[in-house]
C-alpha positions as CSV (number, residue, x, y, z in Angstrom):
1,X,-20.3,-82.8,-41.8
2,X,-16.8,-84.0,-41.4
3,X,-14.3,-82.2,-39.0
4,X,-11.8,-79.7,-40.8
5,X,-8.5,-80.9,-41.5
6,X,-7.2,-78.8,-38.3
7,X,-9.9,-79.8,-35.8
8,X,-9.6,-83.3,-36.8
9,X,-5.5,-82.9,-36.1
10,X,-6.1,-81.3,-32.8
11,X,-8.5,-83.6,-31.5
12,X,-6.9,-86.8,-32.3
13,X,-3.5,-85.4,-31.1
14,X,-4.5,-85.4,-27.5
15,X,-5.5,-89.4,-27.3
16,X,-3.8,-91.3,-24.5
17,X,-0.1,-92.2,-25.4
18,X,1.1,-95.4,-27.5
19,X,1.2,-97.6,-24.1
20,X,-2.2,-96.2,-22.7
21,X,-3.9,-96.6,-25.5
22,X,-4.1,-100.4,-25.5
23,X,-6.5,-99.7,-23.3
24,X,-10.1,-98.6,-24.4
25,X,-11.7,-96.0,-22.0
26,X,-15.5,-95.8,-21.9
27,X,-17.4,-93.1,-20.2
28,X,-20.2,-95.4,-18.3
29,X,-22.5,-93.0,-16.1
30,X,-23.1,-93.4,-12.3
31,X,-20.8,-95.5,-9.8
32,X,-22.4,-98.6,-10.6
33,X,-24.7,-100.4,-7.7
34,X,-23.7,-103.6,-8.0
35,X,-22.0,-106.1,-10.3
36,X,-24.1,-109.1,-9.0
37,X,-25.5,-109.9,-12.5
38,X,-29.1,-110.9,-10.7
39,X,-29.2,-107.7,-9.0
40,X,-28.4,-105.3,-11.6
41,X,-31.2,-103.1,-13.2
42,X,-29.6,-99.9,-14.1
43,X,-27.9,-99.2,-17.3
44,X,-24.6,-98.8,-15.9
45,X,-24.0,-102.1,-14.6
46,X,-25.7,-104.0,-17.2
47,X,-23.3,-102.3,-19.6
48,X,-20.1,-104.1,-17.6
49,X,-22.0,-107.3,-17.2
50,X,-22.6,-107.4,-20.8
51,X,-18.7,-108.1,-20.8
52,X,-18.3,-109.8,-17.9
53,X,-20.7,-112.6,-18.6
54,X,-22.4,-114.5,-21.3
55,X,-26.3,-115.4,-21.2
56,X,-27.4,-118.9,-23.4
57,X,-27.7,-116.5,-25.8
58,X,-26.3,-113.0,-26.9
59,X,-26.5,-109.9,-28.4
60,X,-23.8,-109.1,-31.9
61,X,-23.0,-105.5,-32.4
62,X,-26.3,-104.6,-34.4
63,X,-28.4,-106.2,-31.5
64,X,-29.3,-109.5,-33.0
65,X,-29.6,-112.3,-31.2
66,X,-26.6,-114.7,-31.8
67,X,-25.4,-117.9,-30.3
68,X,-23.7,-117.2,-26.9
69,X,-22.8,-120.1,-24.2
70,X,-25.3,-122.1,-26.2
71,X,-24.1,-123.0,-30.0
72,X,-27.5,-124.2,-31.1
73,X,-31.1,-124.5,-29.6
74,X,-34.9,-125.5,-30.9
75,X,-38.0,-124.6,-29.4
76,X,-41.2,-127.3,-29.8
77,X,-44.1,-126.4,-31.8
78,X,-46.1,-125.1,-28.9
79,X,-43.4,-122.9,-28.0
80,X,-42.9,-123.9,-24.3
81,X,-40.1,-125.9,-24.5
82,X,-36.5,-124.6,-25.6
83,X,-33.5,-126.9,-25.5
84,X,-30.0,-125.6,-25.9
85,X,-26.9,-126.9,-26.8
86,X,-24.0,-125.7,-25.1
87,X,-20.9,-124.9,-26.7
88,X,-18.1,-127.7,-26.1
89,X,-15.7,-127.4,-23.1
90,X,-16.9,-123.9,-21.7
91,X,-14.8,-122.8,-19.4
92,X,-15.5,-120.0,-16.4
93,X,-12.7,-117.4,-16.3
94,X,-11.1,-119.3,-13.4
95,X,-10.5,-122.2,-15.7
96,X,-13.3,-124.0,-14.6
97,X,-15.6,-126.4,-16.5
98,X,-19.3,-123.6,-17.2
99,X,-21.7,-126.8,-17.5
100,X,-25.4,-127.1,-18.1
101,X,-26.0,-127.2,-14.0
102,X,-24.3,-124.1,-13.4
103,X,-26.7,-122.4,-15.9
104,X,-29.9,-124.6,-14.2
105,X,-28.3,-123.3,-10.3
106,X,-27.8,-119.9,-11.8
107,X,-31.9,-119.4,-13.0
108,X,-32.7,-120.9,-9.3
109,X,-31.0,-118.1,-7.6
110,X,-31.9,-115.6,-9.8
111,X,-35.8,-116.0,-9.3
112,X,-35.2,-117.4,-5.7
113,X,-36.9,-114.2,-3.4
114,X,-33.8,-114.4,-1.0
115,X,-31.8,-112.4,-3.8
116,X,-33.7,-110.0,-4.2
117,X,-33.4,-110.0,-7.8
118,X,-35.4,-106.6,-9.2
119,X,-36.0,-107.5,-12.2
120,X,-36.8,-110.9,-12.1
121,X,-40.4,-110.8,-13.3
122,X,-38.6,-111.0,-17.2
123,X,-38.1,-114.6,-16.2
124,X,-41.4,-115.3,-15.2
125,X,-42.5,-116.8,-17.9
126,X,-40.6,-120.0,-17.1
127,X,-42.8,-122.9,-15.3
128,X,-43.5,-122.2,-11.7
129,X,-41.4,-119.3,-11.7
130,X,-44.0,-117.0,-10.0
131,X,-44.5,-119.4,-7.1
132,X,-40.7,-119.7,-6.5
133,X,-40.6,-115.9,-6.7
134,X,-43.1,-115.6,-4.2
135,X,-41.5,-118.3,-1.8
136,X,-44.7,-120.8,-1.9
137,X,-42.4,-123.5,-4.1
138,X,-38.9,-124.4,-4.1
139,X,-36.3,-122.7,-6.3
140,X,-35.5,-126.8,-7.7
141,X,-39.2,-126.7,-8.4
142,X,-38.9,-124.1,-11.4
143,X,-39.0,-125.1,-14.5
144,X,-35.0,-125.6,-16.1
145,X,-33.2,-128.9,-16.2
146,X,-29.9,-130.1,-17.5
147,X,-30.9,-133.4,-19.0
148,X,-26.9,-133.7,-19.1
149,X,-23.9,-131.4,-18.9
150,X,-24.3,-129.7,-22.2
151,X,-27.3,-129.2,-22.1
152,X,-29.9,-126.6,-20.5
153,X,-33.9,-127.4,-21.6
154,X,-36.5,-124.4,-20.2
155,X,-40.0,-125.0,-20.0
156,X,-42.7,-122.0,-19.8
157,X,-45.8,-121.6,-18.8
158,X,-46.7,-119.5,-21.8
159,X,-45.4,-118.9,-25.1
160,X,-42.8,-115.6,-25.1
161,X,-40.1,-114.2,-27.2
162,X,-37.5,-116.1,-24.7
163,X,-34.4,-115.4,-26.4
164,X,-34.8,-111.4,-25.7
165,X,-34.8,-112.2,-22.3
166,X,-32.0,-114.2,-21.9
167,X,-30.2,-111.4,-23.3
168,X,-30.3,-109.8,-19.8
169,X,-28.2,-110.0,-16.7
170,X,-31.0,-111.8,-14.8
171,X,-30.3,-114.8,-17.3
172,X,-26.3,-114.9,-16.9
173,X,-25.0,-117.9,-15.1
174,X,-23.4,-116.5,-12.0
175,X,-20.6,-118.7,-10.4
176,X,-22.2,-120.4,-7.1
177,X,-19.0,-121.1,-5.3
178,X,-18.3,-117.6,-4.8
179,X,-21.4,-116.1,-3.8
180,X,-21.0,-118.7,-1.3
181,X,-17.9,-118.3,0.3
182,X,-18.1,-114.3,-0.3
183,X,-21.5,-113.1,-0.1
184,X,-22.6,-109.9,-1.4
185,X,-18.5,-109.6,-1.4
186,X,-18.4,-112.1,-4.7
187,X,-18.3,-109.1,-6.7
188,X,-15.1,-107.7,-5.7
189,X,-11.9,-108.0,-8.1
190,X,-10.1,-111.4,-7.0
191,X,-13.1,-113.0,-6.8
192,X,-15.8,-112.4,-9.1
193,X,-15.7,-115.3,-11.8
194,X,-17.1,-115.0,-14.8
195,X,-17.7,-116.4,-18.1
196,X,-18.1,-113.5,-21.1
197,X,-15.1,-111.9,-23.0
198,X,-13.8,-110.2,-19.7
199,X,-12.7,-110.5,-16.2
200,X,-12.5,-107.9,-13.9
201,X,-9.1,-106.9,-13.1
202,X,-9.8,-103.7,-10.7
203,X,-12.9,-101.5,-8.8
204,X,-12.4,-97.9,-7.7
205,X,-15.2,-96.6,-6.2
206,X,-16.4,-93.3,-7.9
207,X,-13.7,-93.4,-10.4
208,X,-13.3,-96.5,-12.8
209,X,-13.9,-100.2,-13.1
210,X,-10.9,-102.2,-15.2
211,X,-11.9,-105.5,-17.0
212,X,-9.3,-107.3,-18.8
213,X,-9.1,-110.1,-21.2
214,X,-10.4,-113.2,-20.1
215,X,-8.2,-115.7,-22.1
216,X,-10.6,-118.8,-21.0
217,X,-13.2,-117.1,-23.4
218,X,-14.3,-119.5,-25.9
219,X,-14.3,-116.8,-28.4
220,X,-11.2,-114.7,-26.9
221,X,-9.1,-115.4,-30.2
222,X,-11.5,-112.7,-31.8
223,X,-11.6,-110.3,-28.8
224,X,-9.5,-107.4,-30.2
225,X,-9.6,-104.8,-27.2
226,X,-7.0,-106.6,-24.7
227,X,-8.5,-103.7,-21.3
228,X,-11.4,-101.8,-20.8
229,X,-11.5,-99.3,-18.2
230,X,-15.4,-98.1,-17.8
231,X,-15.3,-94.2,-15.9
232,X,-17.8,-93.2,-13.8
233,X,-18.7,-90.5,-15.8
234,X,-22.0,-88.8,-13.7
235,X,-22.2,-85.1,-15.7
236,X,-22.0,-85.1,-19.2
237,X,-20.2,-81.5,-19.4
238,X,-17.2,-83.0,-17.8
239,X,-17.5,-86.1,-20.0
240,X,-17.5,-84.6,-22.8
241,X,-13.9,-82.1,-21.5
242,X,-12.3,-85.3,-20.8
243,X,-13.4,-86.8,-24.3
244,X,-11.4,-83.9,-25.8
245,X,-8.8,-84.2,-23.4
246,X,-8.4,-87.7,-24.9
247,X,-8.9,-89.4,-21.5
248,X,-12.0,-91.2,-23.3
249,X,-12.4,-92.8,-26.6
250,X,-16.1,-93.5,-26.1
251,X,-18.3,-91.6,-23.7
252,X,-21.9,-92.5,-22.2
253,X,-23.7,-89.6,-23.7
254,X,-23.6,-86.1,-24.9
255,X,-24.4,-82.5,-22.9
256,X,-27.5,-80.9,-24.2
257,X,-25.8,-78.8,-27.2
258,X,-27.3,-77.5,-30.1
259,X,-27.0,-81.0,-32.4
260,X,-26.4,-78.8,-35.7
261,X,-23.5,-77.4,-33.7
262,X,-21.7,-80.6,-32.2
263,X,-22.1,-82.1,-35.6
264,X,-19.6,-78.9,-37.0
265,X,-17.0,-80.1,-34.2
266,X,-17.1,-83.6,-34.2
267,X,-18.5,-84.5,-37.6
268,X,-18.6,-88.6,-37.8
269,X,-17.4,-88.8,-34.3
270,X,-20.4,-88.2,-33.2
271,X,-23.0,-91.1,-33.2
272,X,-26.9,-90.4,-32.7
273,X,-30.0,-93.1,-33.0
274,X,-33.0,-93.9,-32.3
275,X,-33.7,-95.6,-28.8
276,X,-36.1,-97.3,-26.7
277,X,-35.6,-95.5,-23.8
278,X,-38.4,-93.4,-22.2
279,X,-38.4,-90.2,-20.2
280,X,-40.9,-89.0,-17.5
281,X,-41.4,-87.8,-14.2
282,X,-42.4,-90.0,-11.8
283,X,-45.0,-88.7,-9.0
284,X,-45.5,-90.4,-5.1
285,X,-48.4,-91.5,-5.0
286,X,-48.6,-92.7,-2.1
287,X,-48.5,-89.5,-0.1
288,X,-49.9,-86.2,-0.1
289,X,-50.0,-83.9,-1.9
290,X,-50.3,-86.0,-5.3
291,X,-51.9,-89.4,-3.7
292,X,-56.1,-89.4,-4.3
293,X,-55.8,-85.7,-6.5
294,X,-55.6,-86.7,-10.3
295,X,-56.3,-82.7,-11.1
296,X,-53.1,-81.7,-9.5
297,X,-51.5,-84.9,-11.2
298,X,-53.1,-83.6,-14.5
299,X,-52.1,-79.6,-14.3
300,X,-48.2,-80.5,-13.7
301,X,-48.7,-82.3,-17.0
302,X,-50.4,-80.3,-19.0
303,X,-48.1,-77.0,-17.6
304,X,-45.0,-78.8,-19.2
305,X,-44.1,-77.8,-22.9
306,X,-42.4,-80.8,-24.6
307,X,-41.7,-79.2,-27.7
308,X,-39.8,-76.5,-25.5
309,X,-38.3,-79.4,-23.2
310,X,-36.9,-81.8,-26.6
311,X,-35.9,-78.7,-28.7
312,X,-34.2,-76.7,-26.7
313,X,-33.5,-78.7,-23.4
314,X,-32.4,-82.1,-24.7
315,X,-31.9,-81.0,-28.3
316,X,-31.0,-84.4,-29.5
317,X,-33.8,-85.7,-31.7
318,X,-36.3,-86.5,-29.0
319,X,-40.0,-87.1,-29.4
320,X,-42.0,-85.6,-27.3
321,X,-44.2,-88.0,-24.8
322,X,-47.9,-87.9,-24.1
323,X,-47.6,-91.9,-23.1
324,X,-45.1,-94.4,-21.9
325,X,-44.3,-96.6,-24.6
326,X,-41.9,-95.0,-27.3
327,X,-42.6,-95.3,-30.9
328,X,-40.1,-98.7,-32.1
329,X,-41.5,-101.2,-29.6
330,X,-42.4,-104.1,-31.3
331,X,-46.0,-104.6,-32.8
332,X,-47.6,-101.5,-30.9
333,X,-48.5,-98.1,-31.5
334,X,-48.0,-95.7,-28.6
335,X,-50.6,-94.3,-26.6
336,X,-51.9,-90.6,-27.7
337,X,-54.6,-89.2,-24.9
338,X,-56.8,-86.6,-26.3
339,X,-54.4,-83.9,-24.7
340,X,-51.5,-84.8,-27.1
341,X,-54.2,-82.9,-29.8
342,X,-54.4,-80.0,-28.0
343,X,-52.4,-76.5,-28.6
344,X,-49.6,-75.9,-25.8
345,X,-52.2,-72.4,-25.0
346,X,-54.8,-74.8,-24.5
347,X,-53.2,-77.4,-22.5
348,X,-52.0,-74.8,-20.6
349,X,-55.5,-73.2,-20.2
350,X,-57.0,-77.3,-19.1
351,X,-54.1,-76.8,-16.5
352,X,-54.7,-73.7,-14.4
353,X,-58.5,-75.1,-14.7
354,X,-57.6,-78.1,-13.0
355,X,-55.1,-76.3,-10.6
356,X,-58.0,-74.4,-9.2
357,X,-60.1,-77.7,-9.0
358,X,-57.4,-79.4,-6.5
359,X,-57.4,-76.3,-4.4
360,X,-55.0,-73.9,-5.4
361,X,-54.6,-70.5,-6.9
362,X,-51.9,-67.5,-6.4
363,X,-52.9,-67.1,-2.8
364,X,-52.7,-70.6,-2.1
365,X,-50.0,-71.9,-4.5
366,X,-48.6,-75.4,-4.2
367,X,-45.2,-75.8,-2.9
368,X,-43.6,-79.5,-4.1
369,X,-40.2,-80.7,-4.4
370,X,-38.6,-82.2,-7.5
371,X,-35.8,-84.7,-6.9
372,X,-33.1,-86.2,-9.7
373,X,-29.8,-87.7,-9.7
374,X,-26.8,-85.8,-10.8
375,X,-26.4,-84.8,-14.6
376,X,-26.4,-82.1,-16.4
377,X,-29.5,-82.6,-18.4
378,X,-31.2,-83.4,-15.9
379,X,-30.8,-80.2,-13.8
380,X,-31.1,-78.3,-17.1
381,X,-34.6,-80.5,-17.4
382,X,-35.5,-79.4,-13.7
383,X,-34.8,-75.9,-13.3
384,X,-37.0,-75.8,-17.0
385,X,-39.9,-77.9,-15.9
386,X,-39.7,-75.6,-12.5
387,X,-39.8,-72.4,-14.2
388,X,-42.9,-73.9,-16.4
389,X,-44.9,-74.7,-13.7
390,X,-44.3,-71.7,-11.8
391,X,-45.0,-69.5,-14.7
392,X,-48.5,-71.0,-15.5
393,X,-49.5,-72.4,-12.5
394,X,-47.5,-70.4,-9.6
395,X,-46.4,-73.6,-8.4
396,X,-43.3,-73.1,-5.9
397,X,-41.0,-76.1,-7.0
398,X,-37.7,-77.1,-5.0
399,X,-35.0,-78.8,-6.6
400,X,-33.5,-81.6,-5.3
401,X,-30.2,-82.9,-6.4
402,X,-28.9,-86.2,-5.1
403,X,-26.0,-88.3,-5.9
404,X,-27.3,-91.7,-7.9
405,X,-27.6,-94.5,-4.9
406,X,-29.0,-92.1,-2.4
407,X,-31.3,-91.0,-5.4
408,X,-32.4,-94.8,-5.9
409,X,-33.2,-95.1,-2.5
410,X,-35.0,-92.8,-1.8
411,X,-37.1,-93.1,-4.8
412,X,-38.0,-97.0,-3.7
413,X,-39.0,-95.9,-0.7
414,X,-41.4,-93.9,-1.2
415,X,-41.0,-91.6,1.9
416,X,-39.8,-87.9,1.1
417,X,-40.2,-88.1,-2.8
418,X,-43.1,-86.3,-4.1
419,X,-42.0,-85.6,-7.9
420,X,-39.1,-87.5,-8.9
421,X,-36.5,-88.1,-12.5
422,X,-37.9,-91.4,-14.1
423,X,-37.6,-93.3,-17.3
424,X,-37.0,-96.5,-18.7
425,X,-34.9,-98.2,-20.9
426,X,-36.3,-101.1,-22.4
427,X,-34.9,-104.2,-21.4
428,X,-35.8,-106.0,-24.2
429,X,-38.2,-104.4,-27.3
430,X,-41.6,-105.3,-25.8
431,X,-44.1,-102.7,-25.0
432,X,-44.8,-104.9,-21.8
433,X,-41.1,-104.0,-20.7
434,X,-42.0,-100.5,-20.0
435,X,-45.9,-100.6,-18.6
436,X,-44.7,-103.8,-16.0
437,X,-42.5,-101.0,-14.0
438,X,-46.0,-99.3,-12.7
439,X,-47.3,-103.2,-11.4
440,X,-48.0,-104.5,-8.3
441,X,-47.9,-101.9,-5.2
442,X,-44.5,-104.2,-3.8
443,X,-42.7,-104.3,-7.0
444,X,-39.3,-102.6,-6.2
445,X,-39.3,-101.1,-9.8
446,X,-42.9,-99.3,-9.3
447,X,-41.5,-96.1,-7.6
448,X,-44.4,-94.0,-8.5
449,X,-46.5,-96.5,-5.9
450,X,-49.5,-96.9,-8.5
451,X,-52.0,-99.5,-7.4
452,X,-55.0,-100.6,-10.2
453,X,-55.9,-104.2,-10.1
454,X,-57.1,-103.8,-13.4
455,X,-53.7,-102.5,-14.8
456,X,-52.2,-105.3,-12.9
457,X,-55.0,-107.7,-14.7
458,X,-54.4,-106.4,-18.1
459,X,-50.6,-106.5,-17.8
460,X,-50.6,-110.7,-16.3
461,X,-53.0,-111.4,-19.2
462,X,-51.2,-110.0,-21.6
463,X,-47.6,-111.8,-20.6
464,X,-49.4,-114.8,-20.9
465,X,-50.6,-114.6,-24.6
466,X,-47.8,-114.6,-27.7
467,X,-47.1,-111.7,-29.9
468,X,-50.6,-110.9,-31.3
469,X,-53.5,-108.6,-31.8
470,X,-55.0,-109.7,-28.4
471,X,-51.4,-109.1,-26.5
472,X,-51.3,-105.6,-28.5
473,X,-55.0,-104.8,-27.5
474,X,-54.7,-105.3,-23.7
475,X,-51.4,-103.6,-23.3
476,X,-52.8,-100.6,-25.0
477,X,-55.9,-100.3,-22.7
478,X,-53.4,-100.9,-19.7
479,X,-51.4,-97.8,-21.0
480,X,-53.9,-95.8,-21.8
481,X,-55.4,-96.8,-18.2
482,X,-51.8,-95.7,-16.6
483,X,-51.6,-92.3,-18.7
484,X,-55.5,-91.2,-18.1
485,X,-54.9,-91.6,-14.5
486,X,-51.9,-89.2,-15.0
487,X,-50.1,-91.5,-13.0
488,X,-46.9,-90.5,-14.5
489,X,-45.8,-87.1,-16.5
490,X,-43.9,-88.4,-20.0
491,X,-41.7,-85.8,-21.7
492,X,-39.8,-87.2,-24.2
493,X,-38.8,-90.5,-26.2
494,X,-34.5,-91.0,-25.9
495,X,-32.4,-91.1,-29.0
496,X,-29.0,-92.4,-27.7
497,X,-26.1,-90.3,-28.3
498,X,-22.3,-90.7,-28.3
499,X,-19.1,-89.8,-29.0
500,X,-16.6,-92.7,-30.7
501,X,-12.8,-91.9,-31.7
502,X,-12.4,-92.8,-35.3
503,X,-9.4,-95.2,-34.0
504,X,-12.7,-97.4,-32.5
505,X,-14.3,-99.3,-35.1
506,X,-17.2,-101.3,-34.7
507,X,-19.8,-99.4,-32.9
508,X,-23.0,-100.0,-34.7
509,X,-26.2,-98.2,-33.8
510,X,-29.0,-100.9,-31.8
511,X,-32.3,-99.9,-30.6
512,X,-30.8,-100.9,-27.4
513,X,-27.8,-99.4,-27.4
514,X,-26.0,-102.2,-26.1
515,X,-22.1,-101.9,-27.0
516,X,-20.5,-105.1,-25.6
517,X,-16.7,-103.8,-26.1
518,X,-15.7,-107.1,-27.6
519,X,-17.1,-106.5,-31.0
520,X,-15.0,-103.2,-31.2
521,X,-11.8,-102.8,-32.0
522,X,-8.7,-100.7,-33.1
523,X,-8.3,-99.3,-36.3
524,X,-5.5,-100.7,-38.0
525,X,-2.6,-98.5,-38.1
526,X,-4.3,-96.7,-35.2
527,X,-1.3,-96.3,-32.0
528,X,-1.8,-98.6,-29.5
């Protein structure tokens, strides 16, 4: 429904003057953790990095893959060997010559284990990667050359959809000299060097991060946005003020409203989409009370109502979750245990039974603590989920609120969570994305701490085999291994959701929802 002719006055009246305007302002989330491109794995930074960098390849405003540092490549018949062609004279943002070594030295420190990268498994496909990543072989051993300076061949140990993963951070060149002089410090304004349609021009902590223009960008002559500022933007009610206060033209998400409603006030502003992104609560299970007792594990889950939880706590769209994998990833069908069949009365039923079988009752209720990161929805989501357990279990739930890097921490750790916010968003659209977080006990990303050598079998099989019936069969018994285990509590499938000034143009809905700011721009005659 479009805005009415007043609403539509009012709104747009209150954008940022003619000078302020020439810069766009993007809601963005969290303080980001870092803006080292191999140690990024939160949304937040990868959205920034997107602009700050360029991978081999890239992403266009719909999410297909389109030439990035590389103009051309070709992949042999076997699919293990991809050669690209670098575009001519690249150029970092310092006006330095980018050449095919910087992008073979970048791939070695990104999968060397001194950098801790956390999300370097994506790359392991490439030859000798997992020995490199687990210090037994060189980083010069892995397997990327520069046969010369334009031009960067990668050989894999199996055949994989390569080009989705080079999409990522992990894959961004990242300039050596730098890191090298500056450390962890490389990342700071002055001296961060990049190579995608931005440069970073200014870091507040807790407030904005400023990119502007990088002029040595070989495509800058069709960047239209000249600055960027990216807002820390942690609770969506205050977003969504300063959206109407005109202090954004593009925020990270919407409060949980009704949707019928914020369609009436914002009418075409406001953008919603389907999304691979994942929501569920993640449980420690490496501790008591939820470590070696599936039946409590089970009743939390079963106690939840997710048609409750996506229609009147998120509100958005959302599917509710009885697995990990959302409906969209590519070639699979999600998981659906027998409980997703049952009535929410009989769930809820299976749950006190199962409450009773780990011990409890009303005279001996359990007393557990749920942890999340600041946002709206999320307390919303807590203090719901709380009162659910507590009304048909008598479960005595504590909420914990944390700020988002003492969140993260604590979560890795392992030590004082016991039922914690978790999700995914997919890094690239691959079923495997998503189940490869609950692998390996010492995988950073695995915050739950679930340990099955089988789900770990399944999962390294199936990374090995190319896009198939056998690939789709094994990573469906490994999810329905991880969800039968009730390892993890789903509740709901994302849709991504924002709100775009008209004077934006160019924001296109991607299954990824990745928005790199230089394929938006102004709307002509809009005040800049």
């Amino acid at each position: 429904m479009p805005l009415p002719h007043l609403a539509l006055l009012s709104l747009f009246a209150l954008l940022p003057s003619a000078t302020a305007a020439r810069e766009l302002v993007r809601g963005n989330g969290p303080e980001p953790a870092t803006l080292d491109a191999h140690r990024c794995q939160e949304v937040v930074c990868g959205n920034i990095l997107r602009d700050l960098y360029e991978g081999l390849v890239t992403e266009d405003a719909h999410g297909a893959i389109v030439p990035g540092a590389a103009q051309s490549w070709s992949v042999s018949t076997d699919g293990r060997e991809w050669r690209f062609r670098l575009r001519d004279e690249l150029l970092w943002s310092n006006g330095e010559a980018l050449t095919a070594n910087d992008f073979v030295a970048s791939f070695r420190r990104a999968l060397d284990p001194a950098t801790a990268a956390p999300v370097a498994a994506l790359l392991r496909p490439i030859a000798n990667a997992p020995a490199v990543m687990r210090g037994e072989a060189p980083p010069e051993s892995l397997g990327v050359a520069a046969p010369d300076a334009s031009t960067v061949v990668i050989r894999l140990d199996e055949p994989v959809a390569l080009l989705d993963r080079l999409t990522f951070p992990i894959a961004f060149p990242v300039y050596l000299p730098a890191v090298a002089q500056f450390g962890a410090q490389h990342t700071r304004p002055g001296r961060l060097v990049g190579n995608g349609a931005y440069r970073l021009d200014a870091w507040t902590p807790q407030a904005a991060v400023v990119l502007t223009k990088n002029t040595q960008f070989h495509s800058a002559a069709s960047v239209a946005v000249e600055r960027v500022r990216f807002a820390v933007t942690e609770d969506a009610a205050s977003e969504l003020k300063r959206f109407q206060a005109g202090d954004l033209h593009l925020t990270e998400t919407v409060p949980p409203r009704p949707l019928a409603a914020l369609r009436a006030e914002f009418g075409d502003a406001l953008k919603v989409s389907p999304y691979l992104g994942s929501f569920w609560l993640g449980m420690n299970l490496t501790r008591p009370p939820l470590r070696d007792n599936p039946a409590l594990r089970s009743a939390l889950s079963l106690a939840i109502d997710r048609d409750i939880v996506t229609r009147y706590v998120t509100g958005f769209g959302e599917e509710p979750a009885y697995g990990v994998v959302p409906a969209g990833a590519r070639d699979y069908a999600p998981y659906r245990p027998a409980s997703a069949s049952l009535t929410q009365a009989q769930r809820e039923a299976l749950a006190r039974e199962r409450y009773a079988a780990a011990g409890y009752s009303a005279q001996r209720p359990l007393a557990i603590e749920l942890r999340y990161n600041t946002s709206t929805l999320h307390r919303r989501l807590a203090l719901a989920v709380a009162a659910m357990w507590r009304q048909v279990l008598g479960v005595r739930a504590t909420l914990r609120n944390e700020e988002w890097k003492v969140f993260v921490q604590n979560r890795r750790a392992r030590a004082i969570t016991q039922v914690f916010r978790g999700g995914w968003i997919a890094d690239v659209n691959d079923p495997l994305d998503f189940l490869a977080t609950f692998s390996g006990a010492d995988n950073p990303l695995n915050t739950t701490g679930y340990a099955d050598a089988e789900f770990d079998a399944q999962l390294m099989r199936a990374a090995r085999l190319p896009q198939g019936a056998e690939r789709t069969a094994l990573l469906a018994r490994a999810e329905a291994r991880l969800v039968d285990a009730d390892a993890v509590i789903p509740l709901y499938f994302y849709t991504s959701k924002h709100l775009v000034v008209r004077d934006v143009e160019g924001f296109e809905a991607n299954a990824l929802d990745h928005h790199a700011t230089r394929w938006l721009r102004w709307r002509e005659g809009a005040a800049r």
